[in-house]
C-alpha positions as CSV (number, residue, x, y, z in Angstrom):
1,X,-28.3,6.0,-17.2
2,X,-26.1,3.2,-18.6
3,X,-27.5,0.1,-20.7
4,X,-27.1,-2.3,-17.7
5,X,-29.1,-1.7,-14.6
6,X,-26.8,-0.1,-11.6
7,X,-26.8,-2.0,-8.3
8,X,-28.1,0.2,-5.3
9,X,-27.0,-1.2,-1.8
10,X,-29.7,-0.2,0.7
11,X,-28.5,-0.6,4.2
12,X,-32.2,-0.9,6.3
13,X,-32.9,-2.5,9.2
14,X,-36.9,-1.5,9.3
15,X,-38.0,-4.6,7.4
16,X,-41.2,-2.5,6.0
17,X,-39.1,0.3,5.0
18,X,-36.6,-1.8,3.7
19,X,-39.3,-3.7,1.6
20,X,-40.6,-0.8,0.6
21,X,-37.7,1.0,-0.9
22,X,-36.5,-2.1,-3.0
23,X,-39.5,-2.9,-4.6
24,X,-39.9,0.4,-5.6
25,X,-36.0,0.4,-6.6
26,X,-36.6,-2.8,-8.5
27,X,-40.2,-1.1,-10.0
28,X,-37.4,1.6,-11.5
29,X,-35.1,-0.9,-13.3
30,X,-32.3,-0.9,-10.3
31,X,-31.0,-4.0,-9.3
32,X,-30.9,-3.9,-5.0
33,X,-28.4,-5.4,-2.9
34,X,-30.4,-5.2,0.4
35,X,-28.9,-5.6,4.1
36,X,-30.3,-5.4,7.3
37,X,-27.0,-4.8,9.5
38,X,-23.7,-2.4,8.8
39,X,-21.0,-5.4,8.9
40,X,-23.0,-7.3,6.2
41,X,-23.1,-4.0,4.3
42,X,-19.3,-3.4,5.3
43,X,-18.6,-7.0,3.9
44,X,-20.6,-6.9,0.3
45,X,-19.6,-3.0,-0.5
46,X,-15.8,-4.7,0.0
47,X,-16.6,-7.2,-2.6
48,X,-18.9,-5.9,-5.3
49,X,-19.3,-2.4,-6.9
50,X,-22.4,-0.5,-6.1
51,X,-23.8,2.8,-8.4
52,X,-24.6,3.7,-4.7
53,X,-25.5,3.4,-1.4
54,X,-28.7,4.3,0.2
55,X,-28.3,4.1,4.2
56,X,-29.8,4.5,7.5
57,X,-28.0,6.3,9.8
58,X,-29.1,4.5,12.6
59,X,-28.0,0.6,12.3
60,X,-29.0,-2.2,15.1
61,X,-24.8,-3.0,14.8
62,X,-22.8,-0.3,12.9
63,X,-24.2,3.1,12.5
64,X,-24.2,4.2,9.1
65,X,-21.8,6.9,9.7
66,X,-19.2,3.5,10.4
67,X,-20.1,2.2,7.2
68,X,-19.6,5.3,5.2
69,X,-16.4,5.1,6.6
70,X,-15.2,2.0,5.8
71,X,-16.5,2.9,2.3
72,X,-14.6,5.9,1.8
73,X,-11.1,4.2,1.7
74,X,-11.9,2.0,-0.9
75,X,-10.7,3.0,-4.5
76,X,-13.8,2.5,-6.1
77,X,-16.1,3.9,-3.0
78,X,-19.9,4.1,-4.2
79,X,-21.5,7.8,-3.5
80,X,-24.0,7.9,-0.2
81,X,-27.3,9.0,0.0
82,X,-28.4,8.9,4.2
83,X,-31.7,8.8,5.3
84,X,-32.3,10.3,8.4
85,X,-34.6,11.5,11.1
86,X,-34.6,14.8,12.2
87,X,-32.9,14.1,15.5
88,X,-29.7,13.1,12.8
89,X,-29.4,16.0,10.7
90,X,-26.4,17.8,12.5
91,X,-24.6,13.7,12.0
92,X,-25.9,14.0,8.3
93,X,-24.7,17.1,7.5
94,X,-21.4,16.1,9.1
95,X,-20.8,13.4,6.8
96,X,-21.6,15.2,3.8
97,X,-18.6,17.3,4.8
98,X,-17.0,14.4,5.2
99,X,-17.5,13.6,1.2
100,X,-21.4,11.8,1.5
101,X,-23.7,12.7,-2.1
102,X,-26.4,13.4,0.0
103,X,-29.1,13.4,2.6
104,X,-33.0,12.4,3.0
105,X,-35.3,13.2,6.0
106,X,-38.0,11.3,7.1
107,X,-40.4,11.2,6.1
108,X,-39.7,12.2,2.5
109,X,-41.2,11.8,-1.1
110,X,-40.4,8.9,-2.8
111,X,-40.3,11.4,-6.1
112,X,-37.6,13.6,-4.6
113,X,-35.8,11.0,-3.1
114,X,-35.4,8.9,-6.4
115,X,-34.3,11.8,-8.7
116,X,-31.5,12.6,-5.9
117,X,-30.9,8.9,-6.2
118,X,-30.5,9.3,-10.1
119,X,-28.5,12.7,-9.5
120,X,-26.0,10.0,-8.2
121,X,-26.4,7.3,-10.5
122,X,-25.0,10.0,-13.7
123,X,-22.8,7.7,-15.9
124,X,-18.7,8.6,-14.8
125,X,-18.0,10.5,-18.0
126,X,-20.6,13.7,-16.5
127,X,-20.8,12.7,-12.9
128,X,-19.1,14.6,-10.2
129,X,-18.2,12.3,-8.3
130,X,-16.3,14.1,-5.6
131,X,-13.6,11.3,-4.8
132,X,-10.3,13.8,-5.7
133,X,-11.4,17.2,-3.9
134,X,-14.4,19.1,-3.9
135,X,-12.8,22.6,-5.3
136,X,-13.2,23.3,-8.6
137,X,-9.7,22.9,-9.6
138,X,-10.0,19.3,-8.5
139,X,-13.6,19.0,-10.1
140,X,-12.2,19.9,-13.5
141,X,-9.1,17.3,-12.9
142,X,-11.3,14.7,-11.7
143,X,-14.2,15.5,-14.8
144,X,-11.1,15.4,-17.1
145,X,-10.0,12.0,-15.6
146,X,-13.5,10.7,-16.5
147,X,-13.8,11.7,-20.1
148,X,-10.4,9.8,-20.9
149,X,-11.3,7.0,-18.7
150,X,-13.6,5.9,-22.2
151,X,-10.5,6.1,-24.1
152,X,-7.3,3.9,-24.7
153,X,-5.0,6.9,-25.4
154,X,-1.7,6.7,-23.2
155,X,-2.0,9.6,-20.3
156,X,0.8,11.6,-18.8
157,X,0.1,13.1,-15.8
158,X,2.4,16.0,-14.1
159,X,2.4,17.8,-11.0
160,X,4.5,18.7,-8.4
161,X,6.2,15.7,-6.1
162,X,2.8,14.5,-3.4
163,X,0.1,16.2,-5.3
164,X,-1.5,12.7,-5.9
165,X,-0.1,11.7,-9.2
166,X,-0.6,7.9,-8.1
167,X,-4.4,8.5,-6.9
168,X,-5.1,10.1,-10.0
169,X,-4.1,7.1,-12.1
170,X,-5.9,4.6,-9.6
171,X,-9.6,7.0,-10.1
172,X,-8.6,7.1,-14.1
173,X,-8.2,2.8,-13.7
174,X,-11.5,2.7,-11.5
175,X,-13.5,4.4,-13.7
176,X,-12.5,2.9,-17.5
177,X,-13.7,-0.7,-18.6
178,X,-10.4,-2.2,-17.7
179,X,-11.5,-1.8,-13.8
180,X,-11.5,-5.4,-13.1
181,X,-8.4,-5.7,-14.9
182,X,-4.6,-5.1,-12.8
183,X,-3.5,-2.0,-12.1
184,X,0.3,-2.5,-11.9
185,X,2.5,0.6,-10.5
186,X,5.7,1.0,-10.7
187,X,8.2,3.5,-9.7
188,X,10.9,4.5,-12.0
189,X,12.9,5.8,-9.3
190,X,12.8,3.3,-6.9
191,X,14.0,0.4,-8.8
192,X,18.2,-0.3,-9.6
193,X,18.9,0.6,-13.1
194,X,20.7,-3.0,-13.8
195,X,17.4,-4.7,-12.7
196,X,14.8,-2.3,-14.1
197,X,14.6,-4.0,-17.5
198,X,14.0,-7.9,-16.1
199,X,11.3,-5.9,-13.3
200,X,9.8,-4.5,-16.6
201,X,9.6,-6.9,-19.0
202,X,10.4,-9.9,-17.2
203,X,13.2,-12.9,-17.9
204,X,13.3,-16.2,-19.1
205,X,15.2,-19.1,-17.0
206,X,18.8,-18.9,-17.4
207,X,18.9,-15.3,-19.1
208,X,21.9,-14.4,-16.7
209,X,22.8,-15.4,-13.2
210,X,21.1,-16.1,-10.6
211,X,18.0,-16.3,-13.5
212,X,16.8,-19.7,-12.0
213,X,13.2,-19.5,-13.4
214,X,11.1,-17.8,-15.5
215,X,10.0,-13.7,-14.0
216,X,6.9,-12.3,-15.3
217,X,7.4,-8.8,-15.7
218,X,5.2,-5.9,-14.6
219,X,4.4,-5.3,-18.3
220,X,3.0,-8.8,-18.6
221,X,1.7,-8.7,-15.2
222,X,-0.3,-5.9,-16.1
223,X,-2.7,-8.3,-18.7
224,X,-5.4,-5.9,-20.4
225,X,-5.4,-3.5,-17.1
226,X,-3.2,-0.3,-16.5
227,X,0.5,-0.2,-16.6
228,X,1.7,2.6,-14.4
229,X,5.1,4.6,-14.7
230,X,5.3,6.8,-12.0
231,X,8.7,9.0,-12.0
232,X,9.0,8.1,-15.9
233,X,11.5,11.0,-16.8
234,X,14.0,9.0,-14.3
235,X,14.1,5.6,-17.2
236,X,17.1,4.8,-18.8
237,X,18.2,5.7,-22.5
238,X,18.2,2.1,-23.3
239,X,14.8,1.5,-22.1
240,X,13.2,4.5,-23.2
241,X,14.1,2.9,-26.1
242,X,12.0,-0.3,-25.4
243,X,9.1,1.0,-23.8
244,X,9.1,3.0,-27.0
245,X,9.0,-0.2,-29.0
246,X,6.4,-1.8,-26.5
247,X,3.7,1.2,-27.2
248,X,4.2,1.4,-31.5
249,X,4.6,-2.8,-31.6
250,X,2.0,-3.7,-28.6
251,X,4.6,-6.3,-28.1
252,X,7.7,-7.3,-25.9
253,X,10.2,-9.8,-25.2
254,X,10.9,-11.0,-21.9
255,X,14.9,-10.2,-21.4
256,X,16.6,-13.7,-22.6
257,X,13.7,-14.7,-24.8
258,X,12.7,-15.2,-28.5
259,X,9.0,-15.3,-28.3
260,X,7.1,-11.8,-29.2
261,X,4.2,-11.4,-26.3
262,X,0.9,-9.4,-26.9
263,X,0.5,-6.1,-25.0
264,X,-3.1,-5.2,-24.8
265,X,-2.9,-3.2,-21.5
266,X,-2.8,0.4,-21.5
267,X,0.2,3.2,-20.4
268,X,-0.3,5.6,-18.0
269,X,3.0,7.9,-17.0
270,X,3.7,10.4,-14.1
271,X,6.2,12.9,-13.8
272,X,7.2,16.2,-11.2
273,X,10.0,17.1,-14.0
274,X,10.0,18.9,-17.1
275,X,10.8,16.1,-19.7
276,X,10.3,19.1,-22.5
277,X,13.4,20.3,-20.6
278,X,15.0,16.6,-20.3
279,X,14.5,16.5,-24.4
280,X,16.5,19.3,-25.0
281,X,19.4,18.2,-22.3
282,X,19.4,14.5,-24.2
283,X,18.3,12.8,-21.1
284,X,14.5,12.0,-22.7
285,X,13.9,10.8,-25.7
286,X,11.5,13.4,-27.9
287,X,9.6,10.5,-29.7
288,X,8.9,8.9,-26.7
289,X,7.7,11.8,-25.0
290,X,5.1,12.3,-27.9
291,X,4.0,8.4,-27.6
292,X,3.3,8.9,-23.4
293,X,1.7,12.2,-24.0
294,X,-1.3,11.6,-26.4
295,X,-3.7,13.6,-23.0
296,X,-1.4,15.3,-20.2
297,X,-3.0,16.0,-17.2
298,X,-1.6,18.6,-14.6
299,X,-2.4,18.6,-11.1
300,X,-2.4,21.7,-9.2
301,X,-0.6,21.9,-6.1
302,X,-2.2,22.0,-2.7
303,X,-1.7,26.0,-2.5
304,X,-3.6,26.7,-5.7
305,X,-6.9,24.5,-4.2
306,X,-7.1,25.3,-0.5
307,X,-10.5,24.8,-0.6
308,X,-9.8,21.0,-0.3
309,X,-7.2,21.3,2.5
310,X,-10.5,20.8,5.6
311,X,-11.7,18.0,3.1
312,X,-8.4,16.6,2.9
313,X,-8.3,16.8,6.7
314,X,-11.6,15.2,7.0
315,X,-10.9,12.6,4.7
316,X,-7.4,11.7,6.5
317,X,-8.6,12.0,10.4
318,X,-11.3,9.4,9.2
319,X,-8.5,7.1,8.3
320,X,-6.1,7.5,10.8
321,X,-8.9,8.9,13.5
322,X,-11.0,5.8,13.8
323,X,-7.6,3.5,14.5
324,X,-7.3,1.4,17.6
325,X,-6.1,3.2,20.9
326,X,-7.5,6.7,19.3
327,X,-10.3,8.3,21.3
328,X,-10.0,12.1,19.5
329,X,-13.1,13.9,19.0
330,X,-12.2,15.7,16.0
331,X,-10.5,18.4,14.4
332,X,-10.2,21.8,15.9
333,X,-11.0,24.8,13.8
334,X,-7.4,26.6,15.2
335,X,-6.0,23.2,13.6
336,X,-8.2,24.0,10.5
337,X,-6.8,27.5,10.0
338,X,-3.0,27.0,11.0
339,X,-3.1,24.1,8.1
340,X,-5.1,27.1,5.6
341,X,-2.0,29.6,6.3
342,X,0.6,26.9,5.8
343,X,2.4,26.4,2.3
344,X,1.9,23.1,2.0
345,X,5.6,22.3,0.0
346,X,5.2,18.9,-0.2
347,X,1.3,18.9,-0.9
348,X,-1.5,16.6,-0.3
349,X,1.2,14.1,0.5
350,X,2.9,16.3,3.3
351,X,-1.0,17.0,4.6
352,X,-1.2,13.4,5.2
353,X,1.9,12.4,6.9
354,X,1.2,15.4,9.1
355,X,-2.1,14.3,10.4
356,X,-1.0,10.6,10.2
357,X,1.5,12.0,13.3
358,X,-0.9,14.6,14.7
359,X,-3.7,11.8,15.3
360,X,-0.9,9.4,16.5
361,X,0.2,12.2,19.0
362,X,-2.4,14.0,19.8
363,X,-2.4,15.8,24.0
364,X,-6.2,16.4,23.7
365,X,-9.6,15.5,22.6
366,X,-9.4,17.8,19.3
367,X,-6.3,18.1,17.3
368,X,-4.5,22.0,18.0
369,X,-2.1,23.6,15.4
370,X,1.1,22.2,17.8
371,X,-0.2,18.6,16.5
372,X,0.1,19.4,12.9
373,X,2.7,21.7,13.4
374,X,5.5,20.4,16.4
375,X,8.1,22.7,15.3
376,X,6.1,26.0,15.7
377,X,4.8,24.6,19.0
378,X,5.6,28.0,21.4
379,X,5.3,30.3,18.7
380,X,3.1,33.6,19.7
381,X,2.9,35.7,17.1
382,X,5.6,35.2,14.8
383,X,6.2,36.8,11.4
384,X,4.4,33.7,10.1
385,X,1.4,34.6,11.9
386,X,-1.7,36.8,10.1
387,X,-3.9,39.0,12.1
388,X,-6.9,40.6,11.1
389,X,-10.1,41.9,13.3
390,X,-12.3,39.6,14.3
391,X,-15.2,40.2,12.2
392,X,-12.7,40.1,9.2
393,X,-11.9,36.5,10.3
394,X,-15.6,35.4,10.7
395,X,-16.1,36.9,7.5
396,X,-13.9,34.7,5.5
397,X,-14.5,31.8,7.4
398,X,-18.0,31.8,6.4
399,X,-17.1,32.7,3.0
400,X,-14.8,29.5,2.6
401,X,-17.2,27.9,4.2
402,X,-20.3,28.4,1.7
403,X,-17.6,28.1,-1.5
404,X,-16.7,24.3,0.4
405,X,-20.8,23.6,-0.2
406,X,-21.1,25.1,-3.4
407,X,-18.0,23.0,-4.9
408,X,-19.6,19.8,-3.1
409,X,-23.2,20.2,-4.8
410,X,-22.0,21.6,-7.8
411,X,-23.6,25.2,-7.4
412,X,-26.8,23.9,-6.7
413,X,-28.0,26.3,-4.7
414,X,-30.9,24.3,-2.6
415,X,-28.1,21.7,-1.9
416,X,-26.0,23.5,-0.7
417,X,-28.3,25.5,1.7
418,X,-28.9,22.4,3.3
419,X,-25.8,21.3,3.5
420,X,-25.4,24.3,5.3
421,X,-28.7,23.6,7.4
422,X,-29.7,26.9,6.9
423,X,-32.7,28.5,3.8
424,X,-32.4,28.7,0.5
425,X,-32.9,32.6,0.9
426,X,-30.3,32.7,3.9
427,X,-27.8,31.5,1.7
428,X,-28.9,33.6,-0.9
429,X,-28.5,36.9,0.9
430,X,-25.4,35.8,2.6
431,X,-23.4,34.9,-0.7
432,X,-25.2,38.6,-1.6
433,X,-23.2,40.3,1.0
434,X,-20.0,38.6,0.5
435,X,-20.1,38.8,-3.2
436,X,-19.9,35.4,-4.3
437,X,-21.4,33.9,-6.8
438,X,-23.2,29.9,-7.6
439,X,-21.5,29.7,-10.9
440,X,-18.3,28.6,-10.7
């Protein structure tokens, strides 16, 4: 556990319970934050940054379920722990697919129930902390992330175009010391080449027309925080040639100006191209490409983790699912297979934007495969289309299934049995048959 105590938020509405827990919280060195309704919980989770959350499912306002969810789409979301009575289980082991740590019934022992607390409470560097993916391609990215979140080396992360370049530098920001700090993205791409170097390093009044006051630039707007540059293989020459400057010299001058400015923020670049390959064609500079690439970072796209494509979904009908004038139920498991067989070109990116539309659009209650996939709508059984026997299909549904738990609990083998809500020796014999294994 870190020097300074974590902050637990315990979201209780039993005033004896709620007592009860915090004192003994506070007896083990936590500081609590404790609420007795979902919206103030909703409110203070918004504002402060918890080590985690301990909640109740069922809230006099919000249920907990509602405040996980509102959690969830913060960067910086705090990992859940629910307790529950048995009449919740089926809702608590729902939202642990859904990305929860973890689940308490009661009435439990306060022993187990604070070392599953301090399971959660792991410092960022070793934590798992689940926010990227649960597969263990994701797991490695994300325990990578954490490791060089302690560092000030400059980062280069690659990947193909919507694989999450832009999330992954937002969890590396969240988890460093420069958290409360900017994060400042930019996109290489998107701004005009005559205005990129003013955007970048700002201008002083007068330094050309139309110059009628003094720009801060996203370089100084970034302060001690993280400077972003998504899309950095699209820069010009000339201000390869700057930047380069602004990492050896940790200073810059603001495009009219005379006055050297302190740079004390750090560098985090993205690319989907191969700037070894832009070296050799002239178009990227070599020295520069060393400078940005102290720790490169590759994520895998979407095909090579499908494990994460129902947590994706999950994750994404929560956002989308819980908007205004939406009254879907959730997703159905056709949906769930069409979007395992699909490609998925454009990645966790293309995922989104397709459920975005499929919530939007929806016919029924659950979303189908014609939701997600309008332009196969009709299609019987196209060349596109796998069929196995039944009990083949059953088969590997179960196995995805069980490889989904063990990724979320890290192997742990009680965990994810009841994740699962079945034994520990069920499971056991089931992975048996289907020869898979806890240790990956």
């Amino acid at each position: 556990m870190s020097h300074e105590a974590p902050v637990i938020g315990l979201v209780e509405d039993d005033p004896i319970m709620g007592e009860s827990l915090a004192q003994r919280l506070a007896l083990e060195g936590m500081k609590v934050r404790w609420w007795r309704t979902g919206r103030e919980a909703v409110t203070d989770i918004r504002r402060t940054r918890f080590g985690a959350i301990v909640c109740d499912i069922r809230l006099p306002d919000l249920d907990g379920e509602a405040v996980f969810r509102e959690a969830v789409q913060l960067p910086q979301a705090p990992p859940f722990l629910f307790v529950t009575g048995h009449g919740d289980i089926d809702q608590a082991v729902r939202l642990m697919r859904s990305g929860a740590a973890d689940y308490v019934t009661k009435p439990f022992e306060m022993d187990d129930f604070l070392m599953r607390l301090g399971d959660l409470l792991q410092p960022a560097s070793t934590a798992d902390a689940g926010l990227l993916g649960i597969s263990p391609a994701i797991r490695q990215v994300e325990a990578l992330l954490c490791r060089v979140a302690r560092l000030s080396s400059n980062v280069l992360v690659t990947g193909e175009t919507g694989t999450g370049k832009d999330v992954a530098a937002r969890f590396l920001h969240a988890q460093s010391g420069r958290a409360t700090s900017p994060f400042v993205a930019v996109n290489c791409a998107a701004i005009p080449a005559d205005l990129m170097e003013s955007e970048l390093f700002g201008h002083e009044r007068g330094a050309f027309t139309g110059a009628a006051q003094r720009h801060l630039g996203y370089v100084e707007r970034a302060g001690e925080g993280t400077l972003f540059l998504d899309e950095i293989g699209e820069l010009r020459l000339d201000l390869q040639a700057k930047l380069l400057r602004l990492i050896e010299g940790r200073t810059f001058q603001r495009v009219g100006g005379e006055r050297e400015i302190a740079f004390r923020g750090r560098i985090v670049c993205a690319t989907n191209a191969d700037l070894a390959q832009r070296v050799a064609n002239g178009q990227f500079r070599e020295d520069l490409l060393y400078r940005i690439n102290v720790v490169s970072i590759r994520l895998p796209p979407l095909r090579e983790h499908p494990d994460d494509i129902p947590w994706l979904m999950e994750r994404f009908f929560a956002e989308f699912g819980t908007r205004p004038g939406t009254s879907l139920k959730g997703i159905g498991a056709l949906a769930e297979e069409a979007a395992l067989l699909h490609p998925w070109p454009g990645n966790a990116r293309e995922l989104r934007n397709r459920m975005e539309r499929a919530v939007a659009l929806a016919l029924g209650p659950w979303l189908m495969p014609g939701d997600l996939f309008p332009e196969h709508a009709g299609e019987s059984n196209g060349a596109s289309t796998r069929i196995g026997s039944l009990e083949a299909a059953r088969q590997d549904a179960e196995k995805r299934h069980i490889l989904r738990a063990l990724a979320a609990t890290g192997g742990e083998l009680s965990a994810a049995a009841r994740l699962l809500a079945v034994g520990r020796t069920t499971l056991w014999e089931k992975m048996r048959r289907l020869g898979l294994s806890n240790d990956g």
